[in-house]
C-alpha positions as CSV (number, residue, x, y, z in Angstrom):
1,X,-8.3,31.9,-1.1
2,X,-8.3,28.3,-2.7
3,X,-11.2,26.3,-2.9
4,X,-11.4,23.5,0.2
5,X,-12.7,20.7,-2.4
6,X,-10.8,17.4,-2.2
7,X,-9.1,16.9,-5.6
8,X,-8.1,13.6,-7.0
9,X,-5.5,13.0,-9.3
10,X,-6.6,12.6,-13.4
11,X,-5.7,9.4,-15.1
12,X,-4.4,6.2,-13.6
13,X,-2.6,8.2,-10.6
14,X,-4.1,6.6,-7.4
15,X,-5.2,8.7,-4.3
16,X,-3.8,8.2,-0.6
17,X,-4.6,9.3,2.7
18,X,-1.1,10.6,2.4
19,X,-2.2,12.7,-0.1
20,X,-5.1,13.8,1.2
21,X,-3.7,15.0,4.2
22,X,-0.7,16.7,2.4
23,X,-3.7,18.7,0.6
24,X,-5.6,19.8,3.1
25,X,-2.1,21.1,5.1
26,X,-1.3,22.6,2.1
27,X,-5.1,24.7,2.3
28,X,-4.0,25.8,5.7
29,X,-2.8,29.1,5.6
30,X,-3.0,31.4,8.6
31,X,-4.8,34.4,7.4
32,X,-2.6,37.5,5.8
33,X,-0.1,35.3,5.7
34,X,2.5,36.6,2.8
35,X,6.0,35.7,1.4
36,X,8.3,37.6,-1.2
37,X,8.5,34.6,-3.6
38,X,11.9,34.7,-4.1
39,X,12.9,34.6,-0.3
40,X,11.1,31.8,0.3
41,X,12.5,30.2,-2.7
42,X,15.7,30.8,-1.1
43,X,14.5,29.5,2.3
44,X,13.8,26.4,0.3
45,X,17.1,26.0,-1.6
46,X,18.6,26.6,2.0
47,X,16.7,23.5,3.6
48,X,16.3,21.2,0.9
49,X,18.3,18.4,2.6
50,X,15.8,19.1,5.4
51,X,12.6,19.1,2.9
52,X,13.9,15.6,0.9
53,X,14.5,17.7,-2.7
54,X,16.6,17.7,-5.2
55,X,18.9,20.3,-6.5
56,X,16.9,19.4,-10.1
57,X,13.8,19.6,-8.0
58,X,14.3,23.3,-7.3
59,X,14.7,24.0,-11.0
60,X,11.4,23.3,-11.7
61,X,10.3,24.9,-8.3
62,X,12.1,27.9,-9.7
63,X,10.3,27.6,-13.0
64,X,6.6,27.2,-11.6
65,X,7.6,30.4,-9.2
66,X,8.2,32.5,-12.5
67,X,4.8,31.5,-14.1
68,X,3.1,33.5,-10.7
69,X,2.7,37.1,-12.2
70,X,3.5,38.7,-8.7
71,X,6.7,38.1,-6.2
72,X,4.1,38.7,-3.4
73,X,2.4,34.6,-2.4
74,X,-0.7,35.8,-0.2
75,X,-3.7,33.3,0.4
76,X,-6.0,35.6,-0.2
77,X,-5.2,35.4,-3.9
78,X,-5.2,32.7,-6.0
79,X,-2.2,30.5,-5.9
80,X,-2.3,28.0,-9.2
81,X,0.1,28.5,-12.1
82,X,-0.8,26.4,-15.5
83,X,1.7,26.4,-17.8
84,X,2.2,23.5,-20.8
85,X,4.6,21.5,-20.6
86,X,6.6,23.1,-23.3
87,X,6.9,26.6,-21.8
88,X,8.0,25.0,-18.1
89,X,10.4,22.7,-19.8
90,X,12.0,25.9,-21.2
91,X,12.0,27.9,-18.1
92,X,13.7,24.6,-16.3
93,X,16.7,25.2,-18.5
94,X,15.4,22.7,-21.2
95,X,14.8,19.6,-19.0
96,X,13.5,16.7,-20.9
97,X,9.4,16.1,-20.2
98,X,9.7,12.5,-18.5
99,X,12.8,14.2,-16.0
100,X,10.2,17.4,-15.7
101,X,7.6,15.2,-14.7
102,X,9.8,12.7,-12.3
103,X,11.0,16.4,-10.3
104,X,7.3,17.7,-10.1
105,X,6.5,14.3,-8.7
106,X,9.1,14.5,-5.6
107,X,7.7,18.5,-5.5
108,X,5.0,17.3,-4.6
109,X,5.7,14.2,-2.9
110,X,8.2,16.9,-0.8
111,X,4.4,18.7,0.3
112,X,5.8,21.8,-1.7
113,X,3.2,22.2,-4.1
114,X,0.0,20.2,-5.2
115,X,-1.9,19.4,-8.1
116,X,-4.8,20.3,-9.5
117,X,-5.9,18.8,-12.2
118,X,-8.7,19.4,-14.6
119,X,-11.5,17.1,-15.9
120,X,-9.4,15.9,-18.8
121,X,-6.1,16.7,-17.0
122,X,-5.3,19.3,-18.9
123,X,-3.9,22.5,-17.7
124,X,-6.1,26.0,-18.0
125,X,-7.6,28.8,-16.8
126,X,-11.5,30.0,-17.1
127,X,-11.8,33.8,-17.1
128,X,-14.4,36.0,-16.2
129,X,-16.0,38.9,-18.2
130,X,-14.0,41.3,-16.8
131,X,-10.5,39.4,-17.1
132,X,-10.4,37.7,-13.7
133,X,-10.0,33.9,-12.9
134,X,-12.5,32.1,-12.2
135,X,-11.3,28.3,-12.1
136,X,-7.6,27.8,-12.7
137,X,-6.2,23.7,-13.0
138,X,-2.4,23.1,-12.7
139,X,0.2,23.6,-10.2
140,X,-1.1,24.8,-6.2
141,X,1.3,26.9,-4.6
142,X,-0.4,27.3,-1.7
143,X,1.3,24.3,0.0
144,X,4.7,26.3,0.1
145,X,2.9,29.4,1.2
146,X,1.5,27.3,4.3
147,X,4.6,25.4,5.4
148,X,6.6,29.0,4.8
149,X,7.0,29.6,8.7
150,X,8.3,25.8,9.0
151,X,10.6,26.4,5.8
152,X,12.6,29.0,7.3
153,X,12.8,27.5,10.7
154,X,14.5,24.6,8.6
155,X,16.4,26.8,6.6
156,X,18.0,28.9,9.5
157,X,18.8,25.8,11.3
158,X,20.6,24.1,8.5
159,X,22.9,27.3,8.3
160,X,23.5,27.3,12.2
161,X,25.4,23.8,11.8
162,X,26.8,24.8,8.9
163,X,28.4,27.7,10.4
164,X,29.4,25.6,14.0
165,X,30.9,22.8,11.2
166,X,32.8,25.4,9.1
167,X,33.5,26.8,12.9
168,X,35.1,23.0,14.5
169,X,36.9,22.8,10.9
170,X,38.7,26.1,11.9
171,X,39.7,25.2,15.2
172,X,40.6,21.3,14.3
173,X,42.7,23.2,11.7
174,X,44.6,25.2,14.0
175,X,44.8,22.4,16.6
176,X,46.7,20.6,13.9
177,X,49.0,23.2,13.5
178,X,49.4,24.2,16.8
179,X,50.7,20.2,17.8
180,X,52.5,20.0,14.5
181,X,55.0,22.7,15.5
182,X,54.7,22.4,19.4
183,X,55.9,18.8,18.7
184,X,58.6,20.1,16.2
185,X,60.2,22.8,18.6
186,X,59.8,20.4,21.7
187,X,62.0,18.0,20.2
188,X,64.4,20.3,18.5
189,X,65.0,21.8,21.8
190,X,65.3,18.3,23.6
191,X,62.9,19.0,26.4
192,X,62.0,15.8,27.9
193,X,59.0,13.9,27.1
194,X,57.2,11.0,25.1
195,X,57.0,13.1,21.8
196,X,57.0,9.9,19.6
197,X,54.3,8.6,21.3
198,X,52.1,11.5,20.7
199,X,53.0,12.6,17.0
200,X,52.1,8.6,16.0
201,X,48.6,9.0,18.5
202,X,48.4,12.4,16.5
203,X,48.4,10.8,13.4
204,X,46.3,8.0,13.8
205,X,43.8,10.9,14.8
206,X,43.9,12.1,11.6
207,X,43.7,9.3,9.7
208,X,40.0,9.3,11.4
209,X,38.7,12.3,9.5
210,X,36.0,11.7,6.9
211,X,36.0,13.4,3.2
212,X,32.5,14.3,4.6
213,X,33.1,15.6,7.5
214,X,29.8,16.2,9.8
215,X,29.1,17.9,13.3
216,X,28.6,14.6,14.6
217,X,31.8,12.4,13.0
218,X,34.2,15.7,13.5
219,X,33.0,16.6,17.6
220,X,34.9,13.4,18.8
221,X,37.9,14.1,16.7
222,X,38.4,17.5,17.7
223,X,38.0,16.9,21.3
224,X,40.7,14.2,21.1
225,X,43.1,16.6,19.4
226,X,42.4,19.4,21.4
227,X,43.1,16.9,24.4
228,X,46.6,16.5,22.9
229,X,47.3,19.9,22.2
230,X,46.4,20.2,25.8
231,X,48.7,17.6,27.1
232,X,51.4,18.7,25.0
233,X,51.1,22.5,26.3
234,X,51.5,20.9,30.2
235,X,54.4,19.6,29.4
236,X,56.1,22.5,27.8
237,X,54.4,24.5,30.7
238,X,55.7,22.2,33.7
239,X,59.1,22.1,32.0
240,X,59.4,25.9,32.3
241,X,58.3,25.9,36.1
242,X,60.9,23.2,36.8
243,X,63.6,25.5,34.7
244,X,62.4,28.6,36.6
245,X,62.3,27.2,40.1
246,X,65.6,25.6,39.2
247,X,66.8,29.5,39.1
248,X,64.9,30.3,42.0
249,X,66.6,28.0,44.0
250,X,69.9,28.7,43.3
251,X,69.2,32.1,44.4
252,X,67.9,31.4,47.4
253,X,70.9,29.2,48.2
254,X,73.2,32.5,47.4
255,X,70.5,34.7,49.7
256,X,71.7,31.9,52.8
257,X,75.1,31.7,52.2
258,X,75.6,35.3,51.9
259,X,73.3,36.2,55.0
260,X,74.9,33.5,57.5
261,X,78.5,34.0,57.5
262,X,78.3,34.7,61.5
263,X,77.0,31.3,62.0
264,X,78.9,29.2,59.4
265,X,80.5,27.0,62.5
266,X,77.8,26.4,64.6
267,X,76.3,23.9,65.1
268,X,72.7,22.4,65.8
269,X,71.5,18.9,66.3
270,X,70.0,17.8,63.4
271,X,69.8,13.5,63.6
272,X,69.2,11.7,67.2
273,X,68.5,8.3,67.8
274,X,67.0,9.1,70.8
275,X,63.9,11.1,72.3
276,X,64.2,14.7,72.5
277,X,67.6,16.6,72.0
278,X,70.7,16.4,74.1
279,X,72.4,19.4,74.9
280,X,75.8,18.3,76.6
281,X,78.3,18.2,73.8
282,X,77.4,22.1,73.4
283,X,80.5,23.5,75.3
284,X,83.3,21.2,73.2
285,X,81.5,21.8,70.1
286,X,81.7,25.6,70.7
287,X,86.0,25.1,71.6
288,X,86.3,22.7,68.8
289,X,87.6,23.9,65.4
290,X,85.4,24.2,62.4
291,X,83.5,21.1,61.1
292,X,84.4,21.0,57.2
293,X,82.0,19.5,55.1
294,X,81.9,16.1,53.5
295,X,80.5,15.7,50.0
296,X,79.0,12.7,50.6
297,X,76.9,13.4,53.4
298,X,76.9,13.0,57.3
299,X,79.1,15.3,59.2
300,X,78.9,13.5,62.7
301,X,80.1,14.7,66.5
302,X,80.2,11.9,69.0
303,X,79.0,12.7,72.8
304,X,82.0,11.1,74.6
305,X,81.8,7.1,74.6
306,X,78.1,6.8,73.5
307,X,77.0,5.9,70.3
308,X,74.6,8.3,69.5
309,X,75.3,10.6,66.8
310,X,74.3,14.2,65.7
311,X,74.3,15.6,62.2
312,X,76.2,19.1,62.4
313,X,75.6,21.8,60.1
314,X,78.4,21.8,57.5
315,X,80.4,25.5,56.2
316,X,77.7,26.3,53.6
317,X,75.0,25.6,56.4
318,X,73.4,22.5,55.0
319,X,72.4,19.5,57.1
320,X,73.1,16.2,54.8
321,X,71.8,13.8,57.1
322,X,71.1,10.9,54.9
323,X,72.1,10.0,51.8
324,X,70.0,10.6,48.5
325,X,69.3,7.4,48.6
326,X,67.6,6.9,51.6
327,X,65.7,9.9,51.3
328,X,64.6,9.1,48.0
329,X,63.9,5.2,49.3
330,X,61.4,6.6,52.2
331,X,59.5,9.6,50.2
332,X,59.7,7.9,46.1
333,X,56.6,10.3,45.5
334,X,58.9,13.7,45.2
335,X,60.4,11.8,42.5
336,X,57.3,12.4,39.8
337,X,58.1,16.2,40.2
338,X,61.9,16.2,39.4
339,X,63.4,17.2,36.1
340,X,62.4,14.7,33.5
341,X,60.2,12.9,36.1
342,X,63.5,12.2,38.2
343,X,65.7,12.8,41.3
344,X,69.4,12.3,40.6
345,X,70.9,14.5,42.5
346,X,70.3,16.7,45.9
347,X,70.0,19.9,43.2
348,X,67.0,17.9,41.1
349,X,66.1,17.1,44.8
350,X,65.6,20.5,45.6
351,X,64.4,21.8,42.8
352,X,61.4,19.2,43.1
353,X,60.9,20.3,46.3
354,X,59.8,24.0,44.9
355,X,57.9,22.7,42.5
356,X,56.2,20.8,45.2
357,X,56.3,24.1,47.8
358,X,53.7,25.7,45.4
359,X,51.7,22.8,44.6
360,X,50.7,22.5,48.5
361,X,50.4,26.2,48.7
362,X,53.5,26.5,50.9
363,X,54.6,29.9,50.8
364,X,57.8,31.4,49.4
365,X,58.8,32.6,52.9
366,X,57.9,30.0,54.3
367,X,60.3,27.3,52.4
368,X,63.0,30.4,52.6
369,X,63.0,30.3,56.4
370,X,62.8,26.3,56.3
371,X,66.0,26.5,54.1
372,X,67.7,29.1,56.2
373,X,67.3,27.2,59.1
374,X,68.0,23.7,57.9
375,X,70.3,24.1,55.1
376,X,68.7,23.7,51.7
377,X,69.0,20.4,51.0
378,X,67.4,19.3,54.7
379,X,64.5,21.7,53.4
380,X,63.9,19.8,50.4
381,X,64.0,16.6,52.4
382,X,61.3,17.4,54.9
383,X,59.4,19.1,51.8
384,X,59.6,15.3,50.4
385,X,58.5,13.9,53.9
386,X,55.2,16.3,53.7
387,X,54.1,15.6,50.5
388,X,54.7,11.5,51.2
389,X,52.7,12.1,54.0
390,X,50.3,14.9,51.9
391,X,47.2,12.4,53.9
392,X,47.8,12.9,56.7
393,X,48.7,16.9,57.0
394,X,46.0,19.6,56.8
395,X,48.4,22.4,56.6
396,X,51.8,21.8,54.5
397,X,52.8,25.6,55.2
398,X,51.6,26.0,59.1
399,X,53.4,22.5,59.2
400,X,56.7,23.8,57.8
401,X,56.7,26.8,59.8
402,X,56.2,24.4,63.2
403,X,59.3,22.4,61.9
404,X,60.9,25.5,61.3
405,X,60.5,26.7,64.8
406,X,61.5,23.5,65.8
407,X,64.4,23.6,64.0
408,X,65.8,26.5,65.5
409,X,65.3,26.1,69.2
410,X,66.8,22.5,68.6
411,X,64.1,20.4,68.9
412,X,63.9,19.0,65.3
413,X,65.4,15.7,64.2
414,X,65.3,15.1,61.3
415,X,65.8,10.9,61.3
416,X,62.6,10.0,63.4
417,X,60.8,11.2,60.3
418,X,62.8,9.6,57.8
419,X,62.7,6.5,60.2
420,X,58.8,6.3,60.3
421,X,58.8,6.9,56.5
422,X,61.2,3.9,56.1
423,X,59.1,1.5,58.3
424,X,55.8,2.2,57.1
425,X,56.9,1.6,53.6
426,X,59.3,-1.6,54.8
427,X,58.2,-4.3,57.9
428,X,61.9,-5.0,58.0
429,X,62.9,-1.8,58.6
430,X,60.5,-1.9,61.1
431,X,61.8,-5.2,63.1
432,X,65.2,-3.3,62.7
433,X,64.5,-0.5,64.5
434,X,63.0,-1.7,67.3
């Protein structure tokens, strides 16, 4: 074990408290500590950014460590090397004397190792009789020893963040890659969306990165390119869903045309302008010939001289009340979910309208009984009604269903809701109507 004597520096070096403290840490070692000299020479190369030295610094670290004559450091041995200057500046690959001494200055200034220096400041070793040391002025390396634990906590986290930076390196690099050719096939395939925008945010992104890139200057990047990649990946994802429900609902229109031929000329009130739902036109409709449908919308039936009017259900079974128009005027929200964020067409209409079916967790047989009821196109109209008036319904699907119901014992009308739409949105719609 070292001696616990204070020892001042020779010549005109002054002493500090500084120093003196970093002497007597360095005299504190836990008993039986050890370290293989070489591992915790590594530990030290590991967290010198940590410990303030320089890569020079460890040379002459690394040429003290040779001058020990065993690989075990243990404090109960003694732990002071003392060689010339000559034979260290040789084992620190011939580094000049003034750049040997500047490097055991930051060694020590570092807390790494100590002096301990002679009467005349030289650098020896008094033997006894039988060839051990008795007194030994130079170098202490019992400062690394002591600070070994706190060395390799150092060292091991220094190689954590290097691993999580080489880590956020990987996955920025990917990101880039992943938006570069995302972008590329979204636009090469036309899908809809503001790709120009993104590519130039993209780049300015990357025009952020540093040459020296560190956990804390490349976390803010890579969240902001991952966010893209995100946004981009919506897109591509939400334009799939509309292309797949597109198919979906043409299918379902086949499944009611096919499945309704007996009923193709019937026909069920659908619009009033009154309360309730009138009944007596029921025995002319059912002697009248077959109502053929109109491409632009309403196919009427008067009720002798008054002037109320009821949408009939046309040869494919749809009820086109109102015009797309009108519908689109009194629920604009259904618009956000059509093909290219909009409506310009009853198809794009209903093809919203199933987009919007599974984002209120309508079921699938519930919109298929809504549309074989109504008519497709009405179905997609009242599925643009409840999600205008999303607020105010608890239960899209139990809602649909009621309608449904309604729908087929003839109590549905389809214009009230429309109507009520229109006015809330419009005060002169609403002096209109009343």
């Amino acid at each position: 074990m070292e001696s616990e004597y204070v020892t001042t520096p020779f010549g005109r070096r002054p002493m500090s408290l500084a120093l003196l403290l970093k002497q007597r840490r360095g005299e504190a070692i836990a008993a039986g500590t050890t370290r293989n000299k070489w591992k915790l020479f590594r530990s030290v190369c590991e967290a010198r950014a940590g410990l303030g030295v320089t890569d020079r610094a460890l040379t002459v670290l690394d040429a003290l460590l040779t001058f020990y004559p065993e690989d075990e450091l243990s404090g109960e041995k003694p732990l002071v090397v003392f060689p010339s200057n000559a034979q260290l500046s040789l084992r620190a690959r011939g580094m000049a004397p003034a750049t040997l001494r500047r490097h055991l200055a930051v060694l020590v200034e570092a807390g790494l190792i100590s002096r301990k220096d002679s009467p005349n400041g030289k650098r020896y070793v008094r033997r006894r009789r039988e060839g051990g040391i008795d007194e030994a002025y130079g170098f202490s390396l019992a400062p690394l020893l002591a600070r070994a634990g706190e060395i390799e906590t150092i060292a091991v986290g220094i190689a954590a963040d290097r691993q999580m930076l080489r880590g956020m390196k990987e996955r920025l690099t990917i990101c880039r890659r992943d938006i570069t050719k995302l972008l590329a096939a979204a636009v090469e395939e036309a899908i809809p969306g503001d790709w120009e925008r993104m590519s130039l945010m993209f780049q300015t992104i990357l025009q952020r990165i540093p040459r020296a890139a560190t956990i804390e200057n490349l976390m803010p990047i890579l969240e902001e390119v991952e966010a893209i990649r995100e946004d981009i990946v919506n897109l591509l994802e939400l334009h799939e869903k509309m292309q797949m429900a597109s198919t979906s609902e043409s299918q379902i229109e086949r499944h009611i045309q096919n499945s309704h031929t007996e009923s193709l000329s019937e026909s069920e009130p659908g619009l009033e302008t009154g309360q309730g739902t009138t009944t007596a036109g029921q025995a002319d409709r059912d002697q009248q010939p077959e109502t053929k449908p109109h491409d632009g919308g309403l196919n009427a039936h008067t009720n002798g001289g008054e002037g109320s009017g009821f949408a009939v259900r046309s040869r494919a079974g749809e009820l086109k009340s109102f015009p797309l128009a009108t519908v689109l005027q009194a629920c604009p929200d259904i618009a956000d979910y059509g093909p290219g964020g909009r409506i310009g067409s009853w198809r794009d209409l209903t093809t919203a309208a199933i987009v919007v079916r599974s984002m209120l967790a309508v079921s699938p047989s519930a919109y298929e009984a809504a549309a074989s009821v109504m008519g497709p196109e009405t179905a997609a109209t009242v599925m643009a009604c409840i999600l205008q008036r999303g607020g105010c319904i608890n239960s899209a699907g139990g809602y649909l269903r009621d309608l449904t119901r309604r729908a087929e014992e003839g109590e549905f009308a389809l214009g009230p809701m429309l109507m009520a739409l229109l006015r809330a949105k419009s005060p002169a719609v609403s002096r209109a109507g009343t």
